[in-house]
N, C-alpha and C positions, 0 to 999 in steps of 0.2 A: 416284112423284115424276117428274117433266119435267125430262128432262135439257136441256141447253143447245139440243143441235141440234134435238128436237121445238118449244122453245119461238121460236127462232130460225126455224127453217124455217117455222112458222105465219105469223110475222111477215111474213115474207118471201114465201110462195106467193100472202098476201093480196092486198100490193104488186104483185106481178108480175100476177095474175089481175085488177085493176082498175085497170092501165096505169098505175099512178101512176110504177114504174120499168119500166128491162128490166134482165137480168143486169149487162150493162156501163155500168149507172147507179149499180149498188148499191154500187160500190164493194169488190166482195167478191173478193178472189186466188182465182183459179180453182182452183190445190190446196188453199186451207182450204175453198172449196165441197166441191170432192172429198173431202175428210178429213169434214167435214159428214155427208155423205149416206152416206159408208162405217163409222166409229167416231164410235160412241154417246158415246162419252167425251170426244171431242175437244170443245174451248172452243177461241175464237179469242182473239189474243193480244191482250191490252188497248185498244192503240193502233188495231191494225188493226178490231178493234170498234167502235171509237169514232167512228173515218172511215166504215165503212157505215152506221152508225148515223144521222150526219151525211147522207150521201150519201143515205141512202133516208125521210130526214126524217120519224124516228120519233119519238116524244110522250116528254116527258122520262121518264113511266111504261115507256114499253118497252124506254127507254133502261137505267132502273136496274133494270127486270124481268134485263136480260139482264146489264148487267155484278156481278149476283150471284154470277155465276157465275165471274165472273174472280179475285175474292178470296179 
């Protein structure tokens, strides 16, 4: 099963490799990036998802792929 930050990080490496954002577009606190890339288990916290979400203007599908994870 796809934990948060695989399904997140796809999301997100997509964005970043076809210029649609750069890091400080995405809207993402640079220690939940860190906490991302280091524990498997980390989910970011509702709110703060919802503003990168917003900020890196993903499709309402990606949007509620990912805040599965928040519930």
């Amino acid at each position: 099963m796809e934990t948060f930050a695989q399904k997140f990080l796809k999301i997100y490496d997509r964005k970043i490799l076809s210029g649609e954002i750069t890091f400080s577009q995405s809207g993402i606190n640079k220690n939940d990036f860190t906490r991302l890339c280091i524990d498997p288990e980390f989910v970011i916290e509702r709110e703060a998802l919802l503003k990168a979400c917003e900020k890196m203007k993903l499709t309402e599908e990606e949007t509620a792929e990912l805040l599965k994870f928040c519930d």
